[in-house]
Structures are given as structure tokens and as C-alpha cells.
mmCIF file as Biopython writes it, N, C-alpha, C and O atoms, coordinates in Angstrom:
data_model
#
loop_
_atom_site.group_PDB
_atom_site.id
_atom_site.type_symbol
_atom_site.label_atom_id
_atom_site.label_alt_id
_atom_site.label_comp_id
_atom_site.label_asym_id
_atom_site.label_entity_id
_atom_site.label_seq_id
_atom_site.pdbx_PDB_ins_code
_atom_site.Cartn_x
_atom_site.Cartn_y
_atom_site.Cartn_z
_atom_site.occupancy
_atom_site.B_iso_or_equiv
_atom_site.auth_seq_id
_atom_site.auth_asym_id
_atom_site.pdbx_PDB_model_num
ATOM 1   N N  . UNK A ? 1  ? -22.701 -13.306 -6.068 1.0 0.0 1  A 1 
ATOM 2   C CA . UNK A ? 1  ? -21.406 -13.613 -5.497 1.0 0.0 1  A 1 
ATOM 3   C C  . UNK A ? 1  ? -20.811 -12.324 -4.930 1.0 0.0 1  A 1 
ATOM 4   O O  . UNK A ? 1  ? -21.081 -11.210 -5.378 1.0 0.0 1  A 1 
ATOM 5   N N  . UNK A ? 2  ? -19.834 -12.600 -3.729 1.0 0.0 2  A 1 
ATOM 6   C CA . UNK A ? 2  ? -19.740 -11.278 -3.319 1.0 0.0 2  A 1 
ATOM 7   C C  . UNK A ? 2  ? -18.423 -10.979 -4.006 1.0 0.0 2  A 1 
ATOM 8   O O  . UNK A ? 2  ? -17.673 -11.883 -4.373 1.0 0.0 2  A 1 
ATOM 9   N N  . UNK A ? 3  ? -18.111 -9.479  -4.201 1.0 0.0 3  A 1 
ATOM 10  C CA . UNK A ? 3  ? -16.738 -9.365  -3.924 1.0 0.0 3  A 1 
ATOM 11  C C  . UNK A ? 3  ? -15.805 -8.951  -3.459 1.0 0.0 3  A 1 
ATOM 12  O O  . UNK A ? 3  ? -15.946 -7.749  -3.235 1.0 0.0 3  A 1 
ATOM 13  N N  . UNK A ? 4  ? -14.336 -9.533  -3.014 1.0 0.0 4  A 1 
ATOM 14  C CA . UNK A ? 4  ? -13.498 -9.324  -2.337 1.0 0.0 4  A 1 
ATOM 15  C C  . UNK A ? 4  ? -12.292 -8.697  -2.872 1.0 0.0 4  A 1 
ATOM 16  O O  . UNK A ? 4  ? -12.042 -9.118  -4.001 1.0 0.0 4  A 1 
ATOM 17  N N  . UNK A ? 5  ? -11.713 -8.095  -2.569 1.0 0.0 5  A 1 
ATOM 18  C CA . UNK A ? 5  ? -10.625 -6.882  -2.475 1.0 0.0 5  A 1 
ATOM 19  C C  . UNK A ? 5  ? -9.071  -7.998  -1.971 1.0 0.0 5  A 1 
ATOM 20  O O  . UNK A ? 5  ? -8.642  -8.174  -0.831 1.0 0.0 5  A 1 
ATOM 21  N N  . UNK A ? 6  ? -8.505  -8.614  -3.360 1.0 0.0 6  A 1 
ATOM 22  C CA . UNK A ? 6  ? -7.040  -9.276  -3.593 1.0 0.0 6  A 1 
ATOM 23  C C  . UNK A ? 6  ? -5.886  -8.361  -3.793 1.0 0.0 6  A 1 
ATOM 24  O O  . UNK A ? 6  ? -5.907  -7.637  -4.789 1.0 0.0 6  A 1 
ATOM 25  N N  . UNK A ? 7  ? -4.961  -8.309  -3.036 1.0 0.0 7  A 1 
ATOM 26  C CA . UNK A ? 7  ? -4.175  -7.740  -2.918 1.0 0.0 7  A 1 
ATOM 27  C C  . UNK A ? 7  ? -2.566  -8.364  -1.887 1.0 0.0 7  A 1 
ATOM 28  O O  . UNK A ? 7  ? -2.383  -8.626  -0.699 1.0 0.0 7  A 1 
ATOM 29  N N  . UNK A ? 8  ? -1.596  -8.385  -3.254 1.0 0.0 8  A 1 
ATOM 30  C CA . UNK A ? 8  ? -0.132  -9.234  -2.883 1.0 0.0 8  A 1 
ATOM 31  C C  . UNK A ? 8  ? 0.341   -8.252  -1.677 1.0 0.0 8  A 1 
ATOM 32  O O  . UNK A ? 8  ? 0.114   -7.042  -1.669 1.0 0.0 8  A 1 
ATOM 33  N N  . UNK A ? 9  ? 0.986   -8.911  -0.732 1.0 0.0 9  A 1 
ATOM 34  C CA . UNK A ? 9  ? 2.132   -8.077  0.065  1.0 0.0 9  A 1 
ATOM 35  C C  . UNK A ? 9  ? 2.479   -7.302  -0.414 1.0 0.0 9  A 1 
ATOM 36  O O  . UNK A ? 9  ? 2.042   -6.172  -0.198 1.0 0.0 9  A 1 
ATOM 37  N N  . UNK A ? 10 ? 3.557   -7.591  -1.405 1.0 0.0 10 A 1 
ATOM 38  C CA . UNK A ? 10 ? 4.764   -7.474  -1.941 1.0 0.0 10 A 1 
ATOM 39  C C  . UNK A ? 10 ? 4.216   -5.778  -2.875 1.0 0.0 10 A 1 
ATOM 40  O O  . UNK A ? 10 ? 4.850   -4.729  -2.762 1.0 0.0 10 A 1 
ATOM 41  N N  . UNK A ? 11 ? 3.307   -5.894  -3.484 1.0 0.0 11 A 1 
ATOM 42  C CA . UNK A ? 11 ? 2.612   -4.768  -3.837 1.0 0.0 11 A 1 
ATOM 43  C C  . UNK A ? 11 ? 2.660   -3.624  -2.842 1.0 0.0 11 A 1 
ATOM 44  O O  . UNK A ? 11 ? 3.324   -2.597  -2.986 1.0 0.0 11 A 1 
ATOM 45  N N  . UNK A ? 12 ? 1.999   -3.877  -1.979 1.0 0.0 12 A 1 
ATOM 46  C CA . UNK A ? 12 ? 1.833   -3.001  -1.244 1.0 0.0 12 A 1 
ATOM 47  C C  . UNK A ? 12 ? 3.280   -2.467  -0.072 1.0 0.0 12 A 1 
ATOM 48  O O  . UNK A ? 12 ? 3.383   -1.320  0.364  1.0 0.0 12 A 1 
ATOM 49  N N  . UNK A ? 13 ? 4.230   -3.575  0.235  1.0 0.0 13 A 1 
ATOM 50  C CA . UNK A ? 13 ? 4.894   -3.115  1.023  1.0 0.0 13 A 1 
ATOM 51  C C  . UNK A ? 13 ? 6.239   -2.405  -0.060 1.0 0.0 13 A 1 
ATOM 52  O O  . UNK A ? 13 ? 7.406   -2.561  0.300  1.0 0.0 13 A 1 
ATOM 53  N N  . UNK A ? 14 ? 5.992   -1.816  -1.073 1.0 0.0 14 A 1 
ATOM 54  C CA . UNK A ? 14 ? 6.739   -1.534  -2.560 1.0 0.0 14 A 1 
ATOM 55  C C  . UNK A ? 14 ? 6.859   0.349   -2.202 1.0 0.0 14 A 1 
ATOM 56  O O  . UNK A ? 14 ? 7.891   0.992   -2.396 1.0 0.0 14 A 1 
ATOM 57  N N  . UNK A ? 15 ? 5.370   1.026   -1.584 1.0 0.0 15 A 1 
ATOM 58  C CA . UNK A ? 15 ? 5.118   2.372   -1.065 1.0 0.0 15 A 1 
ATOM 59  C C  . UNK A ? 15 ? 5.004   2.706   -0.016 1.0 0.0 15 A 1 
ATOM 60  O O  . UNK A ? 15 ? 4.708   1.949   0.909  1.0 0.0 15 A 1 
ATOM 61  N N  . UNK A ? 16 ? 5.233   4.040   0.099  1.0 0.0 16 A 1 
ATOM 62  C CA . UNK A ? 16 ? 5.186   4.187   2.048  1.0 0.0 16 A 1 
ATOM 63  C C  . UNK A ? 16 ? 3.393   4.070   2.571  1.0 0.0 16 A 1 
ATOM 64  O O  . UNK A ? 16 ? 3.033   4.006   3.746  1.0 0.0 16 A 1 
ATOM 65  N N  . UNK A ? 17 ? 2.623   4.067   1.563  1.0 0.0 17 A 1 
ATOM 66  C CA . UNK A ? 17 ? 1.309   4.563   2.147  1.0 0.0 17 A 1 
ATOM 67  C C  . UNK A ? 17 ? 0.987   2.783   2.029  1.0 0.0 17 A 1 
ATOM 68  O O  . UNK A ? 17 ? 0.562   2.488   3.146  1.0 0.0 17 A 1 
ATOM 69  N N  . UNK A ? 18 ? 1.010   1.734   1.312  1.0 0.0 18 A 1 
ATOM 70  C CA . UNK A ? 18 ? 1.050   0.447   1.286  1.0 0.0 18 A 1 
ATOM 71  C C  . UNK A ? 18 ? 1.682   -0.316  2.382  1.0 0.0 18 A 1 
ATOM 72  O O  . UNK A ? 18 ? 1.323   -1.466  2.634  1.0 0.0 18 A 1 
ATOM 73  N N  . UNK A ? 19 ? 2.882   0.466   3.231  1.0 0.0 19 A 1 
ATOM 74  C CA . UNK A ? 19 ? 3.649   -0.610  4.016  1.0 0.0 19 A 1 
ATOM 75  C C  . UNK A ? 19 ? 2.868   0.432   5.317  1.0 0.0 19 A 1 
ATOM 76  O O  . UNK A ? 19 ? 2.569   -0.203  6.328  1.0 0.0 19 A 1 
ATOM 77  N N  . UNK A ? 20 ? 2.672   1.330   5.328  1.0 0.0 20 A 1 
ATOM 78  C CA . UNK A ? 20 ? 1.747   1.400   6.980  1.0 0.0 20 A 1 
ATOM 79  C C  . UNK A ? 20 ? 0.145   0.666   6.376  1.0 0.0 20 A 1 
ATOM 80  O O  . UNK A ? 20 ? -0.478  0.536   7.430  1.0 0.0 20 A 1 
ATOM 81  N N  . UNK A ? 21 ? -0.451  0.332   5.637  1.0 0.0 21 A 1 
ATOM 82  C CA . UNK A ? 21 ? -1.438  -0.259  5.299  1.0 0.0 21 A 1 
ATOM 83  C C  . UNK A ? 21 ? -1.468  -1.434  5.656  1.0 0.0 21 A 1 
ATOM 84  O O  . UNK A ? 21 ? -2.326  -1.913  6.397  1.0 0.0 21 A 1 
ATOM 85  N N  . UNK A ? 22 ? -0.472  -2.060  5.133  1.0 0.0 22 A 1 
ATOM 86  C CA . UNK A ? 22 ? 0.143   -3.695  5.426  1.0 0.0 22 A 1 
ATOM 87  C C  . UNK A ? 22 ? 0.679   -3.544  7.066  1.0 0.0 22 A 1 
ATOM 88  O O  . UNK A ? 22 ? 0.190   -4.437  7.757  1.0 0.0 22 A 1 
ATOM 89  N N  . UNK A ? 23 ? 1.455   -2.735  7.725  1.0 0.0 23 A 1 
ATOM 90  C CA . UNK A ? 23 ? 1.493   -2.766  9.199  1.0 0.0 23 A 1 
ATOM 91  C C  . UNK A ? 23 ? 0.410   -3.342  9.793  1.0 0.0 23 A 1 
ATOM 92  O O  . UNK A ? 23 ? 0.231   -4.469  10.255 1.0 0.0 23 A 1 
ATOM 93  N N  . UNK A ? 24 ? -0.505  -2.067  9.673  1.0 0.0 24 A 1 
ATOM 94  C CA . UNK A ? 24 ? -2.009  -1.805  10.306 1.0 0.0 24 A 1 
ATOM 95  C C  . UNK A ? 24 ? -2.526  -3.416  10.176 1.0 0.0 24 A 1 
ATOM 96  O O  . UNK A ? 24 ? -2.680  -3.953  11.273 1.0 0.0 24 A 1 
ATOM 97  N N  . UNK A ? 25 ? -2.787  -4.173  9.120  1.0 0.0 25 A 1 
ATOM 98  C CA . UNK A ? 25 ? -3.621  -5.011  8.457  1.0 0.0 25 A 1 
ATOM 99  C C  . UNK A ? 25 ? -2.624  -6.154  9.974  1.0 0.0 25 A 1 
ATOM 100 O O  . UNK A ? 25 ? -3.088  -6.500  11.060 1.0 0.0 25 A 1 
ATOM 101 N N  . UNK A ? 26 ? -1.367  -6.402  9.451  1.0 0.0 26 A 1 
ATOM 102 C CA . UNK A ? 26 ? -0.537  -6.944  9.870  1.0 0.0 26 A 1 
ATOM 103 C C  . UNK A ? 26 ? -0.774  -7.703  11.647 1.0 0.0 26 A 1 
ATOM 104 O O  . UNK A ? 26 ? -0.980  -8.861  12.010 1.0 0.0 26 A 1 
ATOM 105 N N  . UNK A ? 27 ? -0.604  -6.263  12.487 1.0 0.0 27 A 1 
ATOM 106 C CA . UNK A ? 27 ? -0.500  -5.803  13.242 1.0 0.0 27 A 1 
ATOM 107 C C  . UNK A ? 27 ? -1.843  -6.176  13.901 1.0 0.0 27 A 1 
ATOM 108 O O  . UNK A ? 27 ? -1.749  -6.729  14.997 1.0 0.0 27 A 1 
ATOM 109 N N  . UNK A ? 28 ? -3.157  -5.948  13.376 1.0 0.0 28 A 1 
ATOM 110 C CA . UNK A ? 28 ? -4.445  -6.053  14.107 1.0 0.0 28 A 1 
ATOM 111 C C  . UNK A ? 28 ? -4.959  -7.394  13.991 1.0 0.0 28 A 1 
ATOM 112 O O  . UNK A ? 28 ? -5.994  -7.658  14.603 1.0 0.0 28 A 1 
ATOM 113 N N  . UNK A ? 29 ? -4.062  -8.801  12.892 1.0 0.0 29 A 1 
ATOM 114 C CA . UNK A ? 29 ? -4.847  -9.730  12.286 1.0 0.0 29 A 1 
ATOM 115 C C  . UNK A ? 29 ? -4.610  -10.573 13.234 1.0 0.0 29 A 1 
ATOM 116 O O  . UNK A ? 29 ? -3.685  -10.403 14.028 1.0 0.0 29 A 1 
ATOM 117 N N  . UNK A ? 30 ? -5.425  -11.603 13.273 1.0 0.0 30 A 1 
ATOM 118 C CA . UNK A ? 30 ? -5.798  -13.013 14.230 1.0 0.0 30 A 1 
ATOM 119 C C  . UNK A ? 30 ? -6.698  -13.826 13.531 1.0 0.0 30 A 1 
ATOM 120 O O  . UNK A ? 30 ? -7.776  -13.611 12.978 1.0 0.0 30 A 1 
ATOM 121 N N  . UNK A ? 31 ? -5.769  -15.121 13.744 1.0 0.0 31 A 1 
ATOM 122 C CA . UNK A ? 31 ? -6.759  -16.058 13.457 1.0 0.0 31 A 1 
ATOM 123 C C  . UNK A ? 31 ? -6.724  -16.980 14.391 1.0 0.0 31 A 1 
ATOM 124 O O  . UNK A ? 31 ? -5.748  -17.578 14.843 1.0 0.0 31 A 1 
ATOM 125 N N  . UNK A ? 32 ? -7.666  -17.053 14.616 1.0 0.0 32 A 1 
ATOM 126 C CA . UNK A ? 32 ? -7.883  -17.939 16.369 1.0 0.0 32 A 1 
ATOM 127 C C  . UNK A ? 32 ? -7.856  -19.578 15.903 1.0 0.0 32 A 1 
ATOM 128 O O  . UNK A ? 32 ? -7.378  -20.313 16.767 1.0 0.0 32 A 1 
ATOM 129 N N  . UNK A ? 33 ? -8.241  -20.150 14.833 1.0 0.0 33 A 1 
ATOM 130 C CA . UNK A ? 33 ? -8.240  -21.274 14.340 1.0 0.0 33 A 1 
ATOM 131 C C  . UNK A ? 33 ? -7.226  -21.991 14.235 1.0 0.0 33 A 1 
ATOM 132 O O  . UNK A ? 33 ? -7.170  -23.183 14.537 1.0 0.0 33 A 1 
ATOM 133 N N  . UNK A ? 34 ? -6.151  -21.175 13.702 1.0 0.0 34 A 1 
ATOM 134 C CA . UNK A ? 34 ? -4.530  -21.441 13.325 1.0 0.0 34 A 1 
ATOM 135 C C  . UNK A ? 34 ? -3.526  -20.811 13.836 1.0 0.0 34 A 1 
ATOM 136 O O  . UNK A ? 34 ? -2.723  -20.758 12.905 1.0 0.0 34 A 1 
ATOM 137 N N  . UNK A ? 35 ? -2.905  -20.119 15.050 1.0 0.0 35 A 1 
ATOM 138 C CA . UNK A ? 35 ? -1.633  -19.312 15.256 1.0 0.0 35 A 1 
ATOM 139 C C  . UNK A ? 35 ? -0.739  -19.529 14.750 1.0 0.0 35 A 1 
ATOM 140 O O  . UNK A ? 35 ? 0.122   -18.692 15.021 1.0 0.0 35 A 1 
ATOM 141 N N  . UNK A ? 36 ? -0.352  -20.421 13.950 1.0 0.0 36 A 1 
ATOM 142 C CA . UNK A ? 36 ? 0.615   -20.287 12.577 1.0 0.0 36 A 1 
ATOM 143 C C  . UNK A ? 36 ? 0.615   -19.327 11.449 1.0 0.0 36 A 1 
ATOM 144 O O  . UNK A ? 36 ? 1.416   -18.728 10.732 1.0 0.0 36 A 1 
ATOM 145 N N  . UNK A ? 37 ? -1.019  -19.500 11.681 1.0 0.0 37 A 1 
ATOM 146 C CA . UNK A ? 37 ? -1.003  -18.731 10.579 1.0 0.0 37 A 1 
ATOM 147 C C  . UNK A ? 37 ? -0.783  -16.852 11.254 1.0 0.0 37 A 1 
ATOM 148 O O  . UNK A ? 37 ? 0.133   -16.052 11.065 1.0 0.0 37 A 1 
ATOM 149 N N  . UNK A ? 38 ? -1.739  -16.764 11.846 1.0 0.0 38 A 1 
ATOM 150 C CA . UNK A ? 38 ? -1.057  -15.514 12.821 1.0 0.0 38 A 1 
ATOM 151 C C  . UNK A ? 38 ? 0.154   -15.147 12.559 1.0 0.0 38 A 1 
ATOM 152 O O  . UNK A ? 38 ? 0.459   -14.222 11.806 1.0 0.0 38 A 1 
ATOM 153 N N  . UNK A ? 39 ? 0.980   -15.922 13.227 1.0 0.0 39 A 1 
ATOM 154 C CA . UNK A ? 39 ? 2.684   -15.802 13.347 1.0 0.0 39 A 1 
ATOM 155 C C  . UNK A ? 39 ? 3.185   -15.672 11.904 1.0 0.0 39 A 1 
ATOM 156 O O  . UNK A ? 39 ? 3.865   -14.722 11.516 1.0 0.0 39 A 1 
ATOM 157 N N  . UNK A ? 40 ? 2.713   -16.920 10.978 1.0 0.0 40 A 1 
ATOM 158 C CA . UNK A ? 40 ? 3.550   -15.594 9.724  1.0 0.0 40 A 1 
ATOM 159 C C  . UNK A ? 40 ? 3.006   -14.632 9.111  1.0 0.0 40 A 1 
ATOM 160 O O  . UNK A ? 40 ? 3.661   -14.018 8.268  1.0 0.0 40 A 1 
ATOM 161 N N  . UNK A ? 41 ? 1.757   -14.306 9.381  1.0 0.0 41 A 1 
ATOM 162 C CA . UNK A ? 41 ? 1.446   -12.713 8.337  1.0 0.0 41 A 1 
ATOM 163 C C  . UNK A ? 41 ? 2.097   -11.749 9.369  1.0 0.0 41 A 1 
ATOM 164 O O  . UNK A ? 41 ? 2.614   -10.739 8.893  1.0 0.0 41 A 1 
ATOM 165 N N  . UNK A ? 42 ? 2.147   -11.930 10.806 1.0 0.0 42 A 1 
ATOM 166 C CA . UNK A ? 42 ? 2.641   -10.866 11.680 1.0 0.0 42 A 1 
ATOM 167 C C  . UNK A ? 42 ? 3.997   -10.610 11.875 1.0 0.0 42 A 1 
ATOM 168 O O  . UNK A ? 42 ? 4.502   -9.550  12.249 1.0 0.0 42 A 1 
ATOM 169 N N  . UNK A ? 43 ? 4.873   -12.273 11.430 1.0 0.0 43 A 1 
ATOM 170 C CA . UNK A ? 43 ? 6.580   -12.659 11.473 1.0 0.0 43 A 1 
ATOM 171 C C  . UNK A ? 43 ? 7.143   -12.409 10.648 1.0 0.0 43 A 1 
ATOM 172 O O  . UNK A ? 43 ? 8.220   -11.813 10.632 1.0 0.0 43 A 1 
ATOM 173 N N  . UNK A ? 44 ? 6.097   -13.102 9.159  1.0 0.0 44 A 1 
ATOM 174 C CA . UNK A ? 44 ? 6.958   -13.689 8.145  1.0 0.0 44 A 1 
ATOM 175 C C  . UNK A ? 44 ? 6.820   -12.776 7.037  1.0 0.0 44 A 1 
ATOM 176 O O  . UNK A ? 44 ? 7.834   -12.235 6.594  1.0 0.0 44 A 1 
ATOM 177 N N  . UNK A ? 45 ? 5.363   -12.471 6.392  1.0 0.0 45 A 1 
ATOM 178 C CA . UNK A ? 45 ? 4.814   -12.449 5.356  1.0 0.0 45 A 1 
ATOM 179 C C  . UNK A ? 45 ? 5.446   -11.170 4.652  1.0 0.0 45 A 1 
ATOM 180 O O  . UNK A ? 45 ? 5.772   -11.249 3.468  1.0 0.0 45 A 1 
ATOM 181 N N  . UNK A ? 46 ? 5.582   -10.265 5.203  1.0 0.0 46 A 1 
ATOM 182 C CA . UNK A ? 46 ? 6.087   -9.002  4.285  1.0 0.0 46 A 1 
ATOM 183 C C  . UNK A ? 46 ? 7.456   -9.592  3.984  1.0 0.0 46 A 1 
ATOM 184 O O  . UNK A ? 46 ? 7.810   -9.777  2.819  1.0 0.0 46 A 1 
ATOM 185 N N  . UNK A ? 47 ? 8.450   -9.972  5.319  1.0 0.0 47 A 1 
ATOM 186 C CA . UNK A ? 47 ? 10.074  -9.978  4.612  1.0 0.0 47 A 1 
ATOM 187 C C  . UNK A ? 47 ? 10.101  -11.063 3.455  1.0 0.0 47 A 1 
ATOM 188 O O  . UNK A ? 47 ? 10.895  -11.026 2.515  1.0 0.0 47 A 1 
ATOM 189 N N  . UNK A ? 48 ? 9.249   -11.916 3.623  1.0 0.0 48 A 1 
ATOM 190 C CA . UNK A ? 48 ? 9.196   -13.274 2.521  1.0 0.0 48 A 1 
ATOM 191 C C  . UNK A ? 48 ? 8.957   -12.331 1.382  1.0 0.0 48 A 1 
ATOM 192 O O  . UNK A ? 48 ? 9.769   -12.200 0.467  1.0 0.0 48 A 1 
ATOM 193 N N  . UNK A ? 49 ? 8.085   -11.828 1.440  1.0 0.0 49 A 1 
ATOM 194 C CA . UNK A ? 49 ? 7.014   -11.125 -0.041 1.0 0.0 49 A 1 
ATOM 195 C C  . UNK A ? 49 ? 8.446   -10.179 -0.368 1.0 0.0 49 A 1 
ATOM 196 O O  . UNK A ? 49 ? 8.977   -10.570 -1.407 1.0 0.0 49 A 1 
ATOM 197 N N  . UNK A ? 50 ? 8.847   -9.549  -0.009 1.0 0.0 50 A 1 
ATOM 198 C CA . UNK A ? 50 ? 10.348  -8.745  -0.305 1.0 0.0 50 A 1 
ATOM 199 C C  . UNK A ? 50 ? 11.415  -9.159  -1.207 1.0 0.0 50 A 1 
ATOM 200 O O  . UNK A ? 50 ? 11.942  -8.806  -2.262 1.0 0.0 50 A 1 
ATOM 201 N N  . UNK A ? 51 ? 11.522  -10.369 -0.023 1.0 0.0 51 A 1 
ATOM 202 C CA . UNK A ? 51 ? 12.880  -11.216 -1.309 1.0 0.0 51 A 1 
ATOM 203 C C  . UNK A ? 51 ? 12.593  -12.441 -1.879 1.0 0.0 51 A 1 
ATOM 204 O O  . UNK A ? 51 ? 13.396  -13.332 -2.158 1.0 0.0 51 A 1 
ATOM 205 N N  . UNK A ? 52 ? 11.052  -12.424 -2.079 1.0 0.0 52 A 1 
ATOM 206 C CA . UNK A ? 52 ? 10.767  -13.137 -3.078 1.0 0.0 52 A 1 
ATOM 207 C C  . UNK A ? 52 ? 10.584  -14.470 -2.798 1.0 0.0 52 A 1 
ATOM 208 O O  . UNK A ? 52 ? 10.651  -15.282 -3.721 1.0 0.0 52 A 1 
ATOM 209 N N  . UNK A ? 53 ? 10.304  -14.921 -1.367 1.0 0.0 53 A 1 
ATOM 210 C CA . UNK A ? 53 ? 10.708  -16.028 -1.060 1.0 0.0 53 A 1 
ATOM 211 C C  . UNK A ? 53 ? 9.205   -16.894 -1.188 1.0 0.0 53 A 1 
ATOM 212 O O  . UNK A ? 53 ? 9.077   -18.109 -1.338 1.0 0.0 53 A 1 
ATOM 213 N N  . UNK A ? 54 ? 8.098   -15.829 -1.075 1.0 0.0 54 A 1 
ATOM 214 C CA . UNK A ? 54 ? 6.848   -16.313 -0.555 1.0 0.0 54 A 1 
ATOM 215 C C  . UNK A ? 54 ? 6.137   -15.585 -1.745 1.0 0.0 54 A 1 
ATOM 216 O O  . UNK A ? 54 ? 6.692   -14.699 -2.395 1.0 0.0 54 A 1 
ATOM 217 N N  . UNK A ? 55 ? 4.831   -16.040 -1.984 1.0 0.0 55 A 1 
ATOM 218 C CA . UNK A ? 55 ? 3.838   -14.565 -2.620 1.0 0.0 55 A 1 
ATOM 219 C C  . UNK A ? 55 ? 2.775   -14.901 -1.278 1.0 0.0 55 A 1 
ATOM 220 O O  . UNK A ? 55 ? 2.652   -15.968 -0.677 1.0 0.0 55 A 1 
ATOM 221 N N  . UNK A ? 56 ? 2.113   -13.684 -1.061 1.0 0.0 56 A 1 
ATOM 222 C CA . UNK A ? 56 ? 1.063   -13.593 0.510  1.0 0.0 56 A 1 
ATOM 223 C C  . UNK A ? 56 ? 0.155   -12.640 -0.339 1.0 0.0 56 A 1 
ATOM 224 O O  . UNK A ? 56 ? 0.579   -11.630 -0.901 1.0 0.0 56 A 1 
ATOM 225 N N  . UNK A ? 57 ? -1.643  -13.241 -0.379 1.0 0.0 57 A 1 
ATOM 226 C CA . UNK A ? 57 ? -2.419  -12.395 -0.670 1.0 0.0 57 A 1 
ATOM 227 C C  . UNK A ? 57 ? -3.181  -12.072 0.534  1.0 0.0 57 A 1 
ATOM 228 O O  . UNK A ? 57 ? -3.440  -12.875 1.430  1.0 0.0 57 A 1 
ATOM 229 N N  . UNK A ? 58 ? -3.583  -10.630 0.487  1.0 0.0 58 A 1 
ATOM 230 C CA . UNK A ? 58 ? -4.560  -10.625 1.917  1.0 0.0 58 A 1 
ATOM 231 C C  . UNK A ? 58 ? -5.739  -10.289 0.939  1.0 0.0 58 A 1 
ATOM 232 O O  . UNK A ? 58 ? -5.615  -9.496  0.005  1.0 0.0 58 A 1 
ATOM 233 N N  . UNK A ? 59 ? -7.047  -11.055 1.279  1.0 0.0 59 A 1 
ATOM 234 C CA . UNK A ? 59 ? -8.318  -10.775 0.886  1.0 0.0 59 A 1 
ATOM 235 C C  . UNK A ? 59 ? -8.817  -10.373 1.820  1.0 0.0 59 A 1 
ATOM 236 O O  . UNK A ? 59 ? -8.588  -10.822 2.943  1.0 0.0 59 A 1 
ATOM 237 N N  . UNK A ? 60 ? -9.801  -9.212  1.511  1.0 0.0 60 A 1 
ATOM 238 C CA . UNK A ? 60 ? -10.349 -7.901  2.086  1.0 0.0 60 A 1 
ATOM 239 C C  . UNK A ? 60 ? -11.592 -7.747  1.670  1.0 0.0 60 A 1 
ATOM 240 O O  . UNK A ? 60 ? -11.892 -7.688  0.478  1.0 0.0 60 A 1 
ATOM 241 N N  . UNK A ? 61 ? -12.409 -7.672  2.619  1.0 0.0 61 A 1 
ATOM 242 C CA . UNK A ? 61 ? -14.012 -7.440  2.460  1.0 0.0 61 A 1 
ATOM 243 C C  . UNK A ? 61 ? -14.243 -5.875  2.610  1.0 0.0 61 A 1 
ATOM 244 O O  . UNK A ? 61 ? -14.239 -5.241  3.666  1.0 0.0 61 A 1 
ATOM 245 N N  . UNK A ? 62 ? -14.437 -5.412  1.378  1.0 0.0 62 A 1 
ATOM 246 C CA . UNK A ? 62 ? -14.188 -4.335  0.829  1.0 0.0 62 A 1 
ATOM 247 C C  . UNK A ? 62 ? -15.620 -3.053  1.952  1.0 0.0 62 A 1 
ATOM 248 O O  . UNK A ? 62 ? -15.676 -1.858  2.242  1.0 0.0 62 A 1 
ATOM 249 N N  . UNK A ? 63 ? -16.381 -4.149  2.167  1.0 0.0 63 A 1 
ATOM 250 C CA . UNK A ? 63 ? -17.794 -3.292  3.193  1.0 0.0 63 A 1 
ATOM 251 C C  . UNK A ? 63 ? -17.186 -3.073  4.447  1.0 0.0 63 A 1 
ATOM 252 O O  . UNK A ? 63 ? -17.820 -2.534  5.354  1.0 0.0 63 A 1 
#
């Protein structure tokens, strides 16, 4: 089984080296399947993860 690299928003947008991490991640992601989904990790997902409104995991293929 492989494994993948789980990690909350809300964690990460908590430090300065976590919230340009989460930018970057943010900023470069697409999902061509769903632009909803697009639109909230790029709109929504950090200010939700902030005040608590949402929890957002990004899984990360650690290779």
C-alpha cells in the first residue's frame, strides 16, 4: 500500500512557513474533473479552515 502525506489546512495555515506552503499548494492546484472543487481549495479552504467553519485535508504524494 502506498503512502500518502495527510495534512489539515488549518495546521498549516497556523505558521508563516505552512501558509506560503498552503499558497503554493493552493495556488498551482486543478482539478479538471470538478471546478468546484478548484474554486474552494483556491476561494474557500484556508478562510473556512481558520474560523472553523470547514476541516480541508490535502493528501500529498510524498515521491
Amino acid at each position: 500500500m502506498k503512502d500518502y502525506l495527510v495534512i489539515q489546512i488549518r495546521d498549516l495555515a497556523e505558521t508563516g512557513e505552512g501558509k506560503a506552503f498552503c499558497d503554493a499548494v493552493r495556488d498551482g492546484f486543478s482539478c479538471p474533473k470538478n471546478d468546484d472543487i478548484t474554486g474552494f481549495l483556491r476561494d474557500n479552504a484556508v478562510d473556512f479552515a481558520r474560523r472553523h467553519v470547514s476541516v480541508t485535508h490535502l493528501v500529498l504524494d510524498p515521491a
